[in-house]
C-alpha positions in Angstrom: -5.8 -5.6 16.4 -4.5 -2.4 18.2 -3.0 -0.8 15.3 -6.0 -1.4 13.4 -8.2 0.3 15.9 -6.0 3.4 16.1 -5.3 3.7 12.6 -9.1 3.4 12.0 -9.3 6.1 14.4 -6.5 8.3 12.7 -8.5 7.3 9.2 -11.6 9.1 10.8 -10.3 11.9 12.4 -8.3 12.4 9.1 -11.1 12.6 7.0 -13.1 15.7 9.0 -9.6 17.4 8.9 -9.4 17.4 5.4 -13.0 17.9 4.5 -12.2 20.9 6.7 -9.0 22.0 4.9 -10.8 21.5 1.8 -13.4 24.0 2.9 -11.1 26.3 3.8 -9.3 25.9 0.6 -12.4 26.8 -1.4 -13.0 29.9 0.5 -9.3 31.2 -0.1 -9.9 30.5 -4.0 -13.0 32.1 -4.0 -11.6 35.0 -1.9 -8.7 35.5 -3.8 -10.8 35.6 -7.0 -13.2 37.9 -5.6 -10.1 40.3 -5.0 -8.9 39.6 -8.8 -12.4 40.9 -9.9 -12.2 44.1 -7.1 -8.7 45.2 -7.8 -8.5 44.3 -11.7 
């Protein structure tokens, strides 16, 4: 019961991480793009 509550907990906490590191992943690909179109 324990190592379900904490991995429920590790699930969760997981998930905003990578919603977060998918965000920021986004905004390098659009940055790096932007730069493509600036310097080429």
């Amino acid at each position: 019961m324990q190592e379900e509550k904490e991995g429920y907990g590790f699930w969760t906490k997981y998930k905003r991480f990578a919603t977060t590191e998918i965000l920021l992943y986004i905004i390098m690909v659009v940055g790096i793009i932007l730069g493509i179109i600036i310097f080429g």
